[in-house]
Each structure stands twice: as structure tokens, then as C-alpha cells.
C-alpha positions as CSV (number, residue, x, y, z in Angstrom):
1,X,0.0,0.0,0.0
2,X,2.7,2.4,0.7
3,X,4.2,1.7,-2.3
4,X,0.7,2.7,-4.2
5,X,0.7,5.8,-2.7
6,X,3.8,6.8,-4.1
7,X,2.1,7.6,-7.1
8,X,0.2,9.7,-5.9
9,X,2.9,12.7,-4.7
10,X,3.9,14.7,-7.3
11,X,6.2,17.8,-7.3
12,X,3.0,20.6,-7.8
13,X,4.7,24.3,-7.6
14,X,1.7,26.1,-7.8
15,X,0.0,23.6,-5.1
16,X,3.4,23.9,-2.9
17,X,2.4,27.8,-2.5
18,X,-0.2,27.2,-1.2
19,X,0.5,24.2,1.2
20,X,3.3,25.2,3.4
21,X,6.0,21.9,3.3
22,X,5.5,22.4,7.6
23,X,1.8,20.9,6.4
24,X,0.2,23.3,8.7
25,X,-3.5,24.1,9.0
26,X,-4.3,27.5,7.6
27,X,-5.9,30.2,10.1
28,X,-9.6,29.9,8.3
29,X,-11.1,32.8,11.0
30,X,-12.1,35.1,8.3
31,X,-13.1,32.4,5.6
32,X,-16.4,31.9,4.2
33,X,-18.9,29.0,6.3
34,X,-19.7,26.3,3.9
35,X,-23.0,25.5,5.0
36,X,-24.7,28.2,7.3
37,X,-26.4,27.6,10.9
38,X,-29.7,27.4,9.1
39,X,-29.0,25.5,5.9
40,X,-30.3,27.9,3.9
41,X,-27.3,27.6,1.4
42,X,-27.6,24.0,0.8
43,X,-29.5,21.9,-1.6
44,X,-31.2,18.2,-0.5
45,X,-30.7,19.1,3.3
46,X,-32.5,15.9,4.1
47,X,-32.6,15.1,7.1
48,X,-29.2,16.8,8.1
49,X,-29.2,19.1,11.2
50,X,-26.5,21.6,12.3
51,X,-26.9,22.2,16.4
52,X,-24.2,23.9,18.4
53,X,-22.0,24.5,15.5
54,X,-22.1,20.5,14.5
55,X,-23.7,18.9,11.2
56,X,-24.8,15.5,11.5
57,X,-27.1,13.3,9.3
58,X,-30.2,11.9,10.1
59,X,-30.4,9.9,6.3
60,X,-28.9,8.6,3.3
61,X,-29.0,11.9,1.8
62,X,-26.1,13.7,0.9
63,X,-26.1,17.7,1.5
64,X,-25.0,19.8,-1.1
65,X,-23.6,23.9,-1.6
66,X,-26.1,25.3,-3.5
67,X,-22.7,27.3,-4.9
68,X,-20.3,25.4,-7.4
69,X,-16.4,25.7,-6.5
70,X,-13.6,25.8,-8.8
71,X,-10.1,26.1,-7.0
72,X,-10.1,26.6,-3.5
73,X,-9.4,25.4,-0.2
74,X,-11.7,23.6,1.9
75,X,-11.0,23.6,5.8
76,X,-13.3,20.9,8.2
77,X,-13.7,18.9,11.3
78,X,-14.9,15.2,11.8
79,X,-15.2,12.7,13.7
80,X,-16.7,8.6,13.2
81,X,-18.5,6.3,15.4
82,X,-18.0,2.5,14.8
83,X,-18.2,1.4,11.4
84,X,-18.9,4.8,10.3
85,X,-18.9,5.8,6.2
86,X,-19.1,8.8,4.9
87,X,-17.1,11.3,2.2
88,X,-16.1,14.9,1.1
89,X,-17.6,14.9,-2.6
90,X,-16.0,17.8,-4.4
91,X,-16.8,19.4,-7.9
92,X,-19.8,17.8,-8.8
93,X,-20.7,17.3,-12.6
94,X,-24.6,15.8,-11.1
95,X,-25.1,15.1,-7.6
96,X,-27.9,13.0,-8.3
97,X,-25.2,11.0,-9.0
98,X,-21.8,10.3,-6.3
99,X,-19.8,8.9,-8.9
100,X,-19.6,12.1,-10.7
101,X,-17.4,14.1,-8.4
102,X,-14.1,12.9,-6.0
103,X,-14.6,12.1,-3.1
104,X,-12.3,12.2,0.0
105,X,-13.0,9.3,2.1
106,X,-14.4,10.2,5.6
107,X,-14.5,6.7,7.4
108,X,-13.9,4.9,10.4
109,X,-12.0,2.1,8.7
110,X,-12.2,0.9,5.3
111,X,-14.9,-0.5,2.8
112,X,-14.3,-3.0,-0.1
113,X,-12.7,-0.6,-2.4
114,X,-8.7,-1.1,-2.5
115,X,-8.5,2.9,-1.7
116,X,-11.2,3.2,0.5
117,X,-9.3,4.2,4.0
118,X,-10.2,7.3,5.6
119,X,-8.0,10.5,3.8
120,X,-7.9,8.6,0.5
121,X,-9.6,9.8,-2.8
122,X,-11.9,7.1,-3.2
123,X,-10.9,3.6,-5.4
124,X,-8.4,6.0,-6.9
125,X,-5.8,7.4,-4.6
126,X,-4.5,6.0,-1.1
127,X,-3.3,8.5,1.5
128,X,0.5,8.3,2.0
129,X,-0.2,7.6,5.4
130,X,-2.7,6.6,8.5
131,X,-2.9,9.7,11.0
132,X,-6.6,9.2,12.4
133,X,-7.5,9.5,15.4
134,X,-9.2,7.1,17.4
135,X,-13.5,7.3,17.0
136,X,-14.9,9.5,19.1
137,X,-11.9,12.1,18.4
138,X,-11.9,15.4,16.3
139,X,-10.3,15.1,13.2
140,X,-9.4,17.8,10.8
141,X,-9.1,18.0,6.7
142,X,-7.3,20.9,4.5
143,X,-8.3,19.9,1.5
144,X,-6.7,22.3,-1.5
145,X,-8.3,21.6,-5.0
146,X,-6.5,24.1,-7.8
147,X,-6.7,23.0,-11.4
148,X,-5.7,19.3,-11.9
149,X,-4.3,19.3,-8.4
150,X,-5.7,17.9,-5.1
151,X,-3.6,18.2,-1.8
152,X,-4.7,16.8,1.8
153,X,-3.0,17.9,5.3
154,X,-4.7,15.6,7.8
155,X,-4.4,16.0,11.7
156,X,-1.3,18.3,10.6
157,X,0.5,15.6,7.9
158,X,0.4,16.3,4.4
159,X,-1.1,12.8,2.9
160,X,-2.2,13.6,-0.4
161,X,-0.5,16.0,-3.0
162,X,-2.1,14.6,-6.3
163,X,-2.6,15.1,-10.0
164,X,-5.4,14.3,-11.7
165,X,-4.1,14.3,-14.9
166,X,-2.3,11.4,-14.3
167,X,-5.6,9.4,-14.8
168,X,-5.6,9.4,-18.4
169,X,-7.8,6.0,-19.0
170,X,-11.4,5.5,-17.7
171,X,-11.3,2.3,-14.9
172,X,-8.2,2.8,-14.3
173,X,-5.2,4.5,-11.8
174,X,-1.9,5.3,-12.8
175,X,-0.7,2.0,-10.7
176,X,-2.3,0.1,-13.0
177,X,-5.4,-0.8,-10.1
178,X,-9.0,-0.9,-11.6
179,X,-11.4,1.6,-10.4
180,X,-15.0,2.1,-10.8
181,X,-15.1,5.8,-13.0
182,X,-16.5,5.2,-16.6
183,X,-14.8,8.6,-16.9
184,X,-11.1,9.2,-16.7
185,X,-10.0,11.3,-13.4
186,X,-8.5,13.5,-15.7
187,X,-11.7,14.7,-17.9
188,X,-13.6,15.0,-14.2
189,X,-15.6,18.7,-13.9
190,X,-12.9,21.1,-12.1
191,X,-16.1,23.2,-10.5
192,X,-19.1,22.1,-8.7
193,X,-21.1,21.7,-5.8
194,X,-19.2,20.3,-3.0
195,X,-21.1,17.9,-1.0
196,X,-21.2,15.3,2.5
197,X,-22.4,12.1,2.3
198,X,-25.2,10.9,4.4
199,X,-25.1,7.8,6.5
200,X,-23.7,4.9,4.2
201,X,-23.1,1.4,5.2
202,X,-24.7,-1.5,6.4
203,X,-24.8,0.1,9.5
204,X,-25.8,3.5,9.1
205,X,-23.6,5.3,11.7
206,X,-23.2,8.7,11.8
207,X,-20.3,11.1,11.1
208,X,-20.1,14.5,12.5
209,X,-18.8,17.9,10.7
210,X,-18.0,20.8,12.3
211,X,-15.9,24.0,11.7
212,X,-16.6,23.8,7.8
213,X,-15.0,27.1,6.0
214,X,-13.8,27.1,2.6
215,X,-11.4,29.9,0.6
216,X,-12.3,30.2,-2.8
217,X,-9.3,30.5,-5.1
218,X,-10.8,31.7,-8.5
């Protein structure tokens, strides 16, 4: 695995600038809420609820910004209950449809895909390595999306720094592993709706989000 996640690091200058190589979280004080107390910005709400300053699903549904994002930076907090399953879906094409936009894995262990650990881009990309915190603990995602790039500090470690025109064929990663897009990574939307995944999983446990600001970059 850790070999497989070698190919996902690539030397991105213009990324770099905006990561610091210290892979610290930015200061996201003055940075635009993702989702505000009431909702009112989102599209498909569901059954989601934000109390005290904490967004939790009470579905399947997945919430969605009513705003599409090209480049930007995304700054959250989560945390998993056992055998939670959940996701950061970013730069939608249709979100009637998941497979349509990446998606950063938000999960308490794993699922059947190869890259399905928490931190990686889903059946594409593994995280370079496992900094989670035990469940019941906050976690915290940077996730930095400029053109073809996608970087990930997690719990302050830089884990993903990738380049998604390295997926040139559809089913497939630049490994060589299969994956499930009919599309190549490559020819994905760069803007969209960013969304959260509902409660997934056979057993439907629930993921909490708080602290979600985002920095556009376009």
C-alpha cells in the first residue's frame, strides 16, 4: 500500500504555494462558512441538522452547496462512530449521481474498495499515510483543489498531494489498479457543488462535521 501511494505525490509548484512543506492548517477565521447555521445555502438538506455549530445526518442523503467551487481550499472537522462511512464529494458534474465528483473518504476504517481508508480519494488514490485519530476524536481536513491538483493535510501531515491528470484512462489509476469511473479522473468537472455524504453502510452510523470554512481561489 505504501508503495501505491507513491504515485500519488507529485512535485505541484503552484500547489506547494499554497501548502506550506510544515503541512500546517491555515488560520480559516475570516473564511467563508460552507453551510450556514440554518442551511439555507444547501441543496437536498434531508434530514441533516446543524446544532451547536455540529452537522450530523439523520439519512442517506447527501447535502450539497447550493454554490459550485472551482479552486479553492476547503478547511473541516470530523469525527466517526463505529463502522462509520461517509465522504467529502467535491466538484460535482450531477449530484444525483456520487460517482460524478471525488470524493475524500471520511470513514472509520475501510470498505471494499482497494482505496477506500479514511484520507484517500476514493478507489483512486490512497493516503501516503494513517494519521486518524481514534473514534470519538476530532479530526481535521485541508483539502486544497487548484486545477488538476488535489492536496490533503490531515491532523497536521500532508497525505495527499495529487494530480489528476495522471488518470488518463477510464477504470483505471496510474498503478495500474481498476477503479470504478466510466470517466477518466482526468476529464472529471474542475467546479461544482461540494457535497457530504449521508449515512452509508450497512450500518448507518453517523459522522459529525464541524468548523466547515472554505477559501475560494478563483
Amino acid at each position: 500500500m505504501k508503495i501505491r501511494a507513491l504515485t500519488c505525490v507529485v512535485a505541484a509548484l503552484n500547489l506547494s504555494s499554497l501548502i506550506s512543506l510544515a503541512a500546517e492548517h491555515p488560520d480559516t477565521g475570516s473564511w467563508n462558512l460552507l453551510f450556514s447555521p440554518d442551511l439555507s445555502n444547501a441543496v437536498e438538506a434531508g434530514k441533516w441538522k446543524m446544532k451547536d455549530g455540529v452537522l450530523v445526518a439523520g439519512g442517506h442523503e447527501t447535502i450539497w452547496t447550493k454554490q459550485s467551487y472551482g479552486d479553492f481550499i476547503l478547511d473541516l472537522e470530523f469525527k466517526v462512530e463505529k463502522s462509520s462511512n461517509s465522504g467529502v464529494f467535491l466538484r460535482s458534474s450531477d449530484i444525483h449521481n456520487v460517482l460524478k465528483a471525488l470524493e475524500i473518504q471520511v470513514h472509520e476504517s475501510s470498505d471494499k474498495s482497494p482505496f477506500g481508508m479514511v484520507g484517500a480519494i476514493y478507489d483512486a488514490c490512497p493516503p501516503s499515510k494513517q494519521v486518524a485519530k481514534p473514534i470519538g476524536k476530532w479530526n481535521r481536513f485541508t483539502i486544497t483543489c487548484k486545477g488538476p491538483h488535489i492536496g490533503l493535510i490531515f491532523n497536521g501531515e500532508e497525505v495527499l498531494d495529487a494530480n489528476l491528470d495522471e488518470w488518463r484512462e477510464a477504470h483505471k489509476n496510474p498503478d495500474g489498479t481498476a477503479n470504478k469511473f466510466s470517466v477518466a479522473l482526468r476529464n472529471y468537472a474542475r467546479k461544482g457543488p461540494i457535497g457530504l455524504q449521508g449515512l452509508h453502510g450497512k450500518e448507518k452510523a453517523p459522522v459529525y462535521y464541524r468548523n466547515l470554512r472554505i477559501k475560494p481561489l478563483d
